[in-house]
N, C-alpha and C positions, 0 to 999 in steps of 0.2 A: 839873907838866907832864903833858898827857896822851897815855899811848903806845898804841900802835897796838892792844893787848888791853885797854886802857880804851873805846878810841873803839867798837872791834866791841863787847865786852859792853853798852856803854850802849845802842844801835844795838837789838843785838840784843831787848834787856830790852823797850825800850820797843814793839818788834813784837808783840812775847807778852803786851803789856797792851791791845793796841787787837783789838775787836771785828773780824770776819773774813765777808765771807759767800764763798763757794764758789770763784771766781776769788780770793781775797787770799788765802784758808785756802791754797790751791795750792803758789802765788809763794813765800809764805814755807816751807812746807816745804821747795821745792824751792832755797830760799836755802840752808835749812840741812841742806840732803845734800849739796851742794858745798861745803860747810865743812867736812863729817867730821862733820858732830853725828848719829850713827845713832841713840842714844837718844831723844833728840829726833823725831827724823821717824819713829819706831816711834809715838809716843804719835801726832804730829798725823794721821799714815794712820790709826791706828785711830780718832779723832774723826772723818776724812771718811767712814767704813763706817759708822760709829756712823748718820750724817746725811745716809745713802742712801738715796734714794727708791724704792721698787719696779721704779721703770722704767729704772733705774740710774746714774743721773744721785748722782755722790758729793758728800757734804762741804753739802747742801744746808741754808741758812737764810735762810730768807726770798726776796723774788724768786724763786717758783714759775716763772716764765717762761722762765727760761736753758736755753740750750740746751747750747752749749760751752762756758760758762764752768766746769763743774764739771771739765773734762779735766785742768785746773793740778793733780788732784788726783792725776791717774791714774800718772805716773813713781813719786812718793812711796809711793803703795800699791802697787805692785807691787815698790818697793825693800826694804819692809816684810816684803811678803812672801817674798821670797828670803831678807831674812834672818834671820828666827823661824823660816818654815817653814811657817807659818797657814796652812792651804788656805781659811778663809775670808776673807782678806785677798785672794787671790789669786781667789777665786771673787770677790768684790767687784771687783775688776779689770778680772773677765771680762766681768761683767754691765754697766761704764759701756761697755767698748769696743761692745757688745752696740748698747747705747746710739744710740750717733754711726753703725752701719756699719746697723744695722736699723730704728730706730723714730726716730730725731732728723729733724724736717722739715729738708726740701733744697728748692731750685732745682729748673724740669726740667731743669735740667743737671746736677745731683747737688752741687752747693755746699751747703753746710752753714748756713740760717738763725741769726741771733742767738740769739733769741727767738722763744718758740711762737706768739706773738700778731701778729706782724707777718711778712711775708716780704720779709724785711731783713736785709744780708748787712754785718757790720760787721766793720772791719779788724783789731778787738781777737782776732776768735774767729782769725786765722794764729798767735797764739802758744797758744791753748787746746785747739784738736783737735788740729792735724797732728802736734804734738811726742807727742801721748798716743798716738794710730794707730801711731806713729813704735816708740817701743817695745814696744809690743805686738806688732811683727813685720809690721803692717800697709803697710808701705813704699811701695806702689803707693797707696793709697789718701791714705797721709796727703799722697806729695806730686799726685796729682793736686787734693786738697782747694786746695792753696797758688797753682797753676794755678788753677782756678777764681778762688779769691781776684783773684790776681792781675789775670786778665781781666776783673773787674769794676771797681775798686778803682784800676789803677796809672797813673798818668799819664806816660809816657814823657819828656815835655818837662821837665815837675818833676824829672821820677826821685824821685816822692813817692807815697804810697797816697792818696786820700781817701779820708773815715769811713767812711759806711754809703749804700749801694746800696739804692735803692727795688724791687722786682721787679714789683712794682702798679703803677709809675708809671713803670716802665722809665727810671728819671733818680735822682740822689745825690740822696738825703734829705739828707744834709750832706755838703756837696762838700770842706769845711773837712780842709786839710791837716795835722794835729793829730799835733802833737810824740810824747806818749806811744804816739798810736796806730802811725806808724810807729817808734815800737821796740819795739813791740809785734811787730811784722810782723818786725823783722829780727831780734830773738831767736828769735822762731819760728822761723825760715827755718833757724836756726844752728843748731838744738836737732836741726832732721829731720837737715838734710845728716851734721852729727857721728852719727847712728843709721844710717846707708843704711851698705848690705852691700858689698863688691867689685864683685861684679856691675851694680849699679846705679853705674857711675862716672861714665855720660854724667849721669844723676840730677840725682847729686852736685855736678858739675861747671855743672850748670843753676841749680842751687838756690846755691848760693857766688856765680854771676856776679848772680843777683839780690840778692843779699845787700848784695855791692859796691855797684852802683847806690844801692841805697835809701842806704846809710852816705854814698856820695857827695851824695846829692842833699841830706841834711839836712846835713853838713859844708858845704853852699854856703848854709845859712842860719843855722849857728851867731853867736853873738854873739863881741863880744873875751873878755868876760870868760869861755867856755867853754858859758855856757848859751846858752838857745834860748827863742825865744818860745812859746805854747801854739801857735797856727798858724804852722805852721812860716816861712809868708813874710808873715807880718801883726805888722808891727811895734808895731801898736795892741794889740795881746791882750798879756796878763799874762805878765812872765820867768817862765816856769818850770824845775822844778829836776829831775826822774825824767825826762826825755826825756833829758838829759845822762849820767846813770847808766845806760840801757839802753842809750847806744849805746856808749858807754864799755865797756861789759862783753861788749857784741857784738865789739868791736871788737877789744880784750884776748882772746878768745876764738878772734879767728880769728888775729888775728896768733901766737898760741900754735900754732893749727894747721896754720900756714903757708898760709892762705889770703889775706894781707894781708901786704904790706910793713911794716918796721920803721917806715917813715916815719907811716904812720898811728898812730903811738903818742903820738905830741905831741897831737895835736888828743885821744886818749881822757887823757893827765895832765893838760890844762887844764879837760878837763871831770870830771876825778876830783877836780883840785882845787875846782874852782868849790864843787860837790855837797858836799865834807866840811866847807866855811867855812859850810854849810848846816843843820850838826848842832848844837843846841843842848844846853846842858846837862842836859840829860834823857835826848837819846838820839835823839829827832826831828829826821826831816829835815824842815827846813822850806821851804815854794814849791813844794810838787810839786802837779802838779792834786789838788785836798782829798777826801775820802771827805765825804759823801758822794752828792754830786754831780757833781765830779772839773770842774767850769767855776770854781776861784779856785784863790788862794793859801793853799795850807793842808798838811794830813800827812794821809798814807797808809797804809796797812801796804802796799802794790806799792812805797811809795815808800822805808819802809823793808827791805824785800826786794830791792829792785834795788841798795840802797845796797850792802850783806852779798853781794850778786853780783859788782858790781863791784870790791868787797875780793878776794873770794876769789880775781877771775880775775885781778885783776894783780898778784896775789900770785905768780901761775904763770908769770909770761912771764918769758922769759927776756930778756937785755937785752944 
């Protein structure tokens, strides 16, 4: 029989055997500081410093183009650095925030582009910059980022994001309501609000009501068995399995924080269950969008990572 430190360690294992670029490098470390693994996310911060660019962009391999995606890296190395004490960990830090607040292309509205190559604003970077701004003390910044996001991106009627915003063509490059991308957007959201200071309550209290929405509006197109299609209302596109684990652990997360009723906790156990009848005996989850191209049915390291989040955070709610 396999119990609960079999199914994580296997989970875990097989993260740390799949190749990583700068967004996955992130994810998973930041799986593994909300587990307790300090020694762990000591080694993987010092690999994303190691694989910093000049312009400070961390953790970087391959795909020169990203913009926010190397932010998944910035919690982890800063968590490093408090606890070694490294000034260069911490100057590493300084220079990704550097990054996203001085030299990373914007919008002329100050949104935060993808990619250097395009001026395209895609749903994925709400959980890659605001949360890294976020800790860094940047508070005003990271959630006016989400704002922006938001205004581009949110469909009120769905209560869904779409993908990526054209800014050239002033119209959705892909209008496509896309599972991962909004949990992507609602972990983000979760990661600023749980950072914002007293002071900012109105923020706070802005940033959790958008939270709610988004979780609502993908609960109105879950499936019975707990997962979700890739587009979230196109019943033709392939079940997939990591949209169910990050809202799952959004969800566990706020319910934890008392931002969510108890009742929301059914809809995150069928989709925690769905996700673990998903883990093979290796340790991969399988049907999450695939690395890496992330349009089939395949495994992740985001999708192993979201798995090890969603453990951790329903490990903490109370019941």
């Amino acid at each position: 029989m396999t119990t609960e430190t079999d199914l994580i360690s296997r989970v875990s294992r097989a993260l740390l055997g799949m190749q990583r670029h700068a967004w996955e490098h992130g994810v998973a470390a930041q799986a593994f500081l909300e587990m307790g693994e300090t020694d762990l996310v000591v080694v993987m911060a010092r690999d994303a410093v190691l694989r910093q660019l000049p312009d400070g962009r961390l953790g970087m391999i391959g795909l020169p183009e990203c913009v926010t995606d190397p932010g998944a890296n910035g919690e982890p190395v800063l968590y490093a650095a408090h606890v070694t004490g490294d000034p260069t960990l911490k100057e590493a830090f300084d220079r990704q925030i550097a990054w996203f607040l001085h030299r990373a292309p914007r919008s002329a509205s100050g949104v935060l582009y993808h990619h250097t190559n395009t001026h395209r604003v895609w749903v994925d970077s709400l959980y890659m910059a605001p949360p890294c701004l976020a800790v860094a003390g940047c508070h005003a910044e990271a959630v006016e980022q989400i704002e922006g996001f938001r205004r581009l991106l949110w469909d009120p009627q769905k209560k869904l994001f779409h993908q990526i915003w054209d800014d050239d063509t002033q119209d959705f490059f892909r209008p496509a309501f896309w599972g991962v991308g909004n949990g992507w957007a609602a972990a983000g959201m979760l990661r600023v609000a749980a950072t914002l200071p007293p002071e900012m309550a109105a923020e706070k209290g802005r940033l959790i009501g958008y939270l709610k929405e988004v979780i609502d509006g993908c609960l109105a197109c879950q499936r019975p068995d707990g997962l979700f299609h890739d587009f979230l209302d196109d019943p033709s596109t392939f079940v997939e399995t990591n949209t169910a684990q990050i809202i799952a652990y959004s969800i566990y997360r706020s319910v934890a924080a008392g931002w969510l009723e108890k009742s929301y906790l059914a809809h995150a156990d069928t989709m925690r269950a769905a996700a673990r009848r998903k883990v093979d005996d290796y340790g991969i989850v399988q049907g999450v969008c695939g690395s890496p191209t992330f349009d089939y049915q395949g495994y992740a390291p985001e999708g192993q990572a979201f798995f090890l989040l969603m453990e951790t955070a329903a490990s903490k709610v109370a019941r």
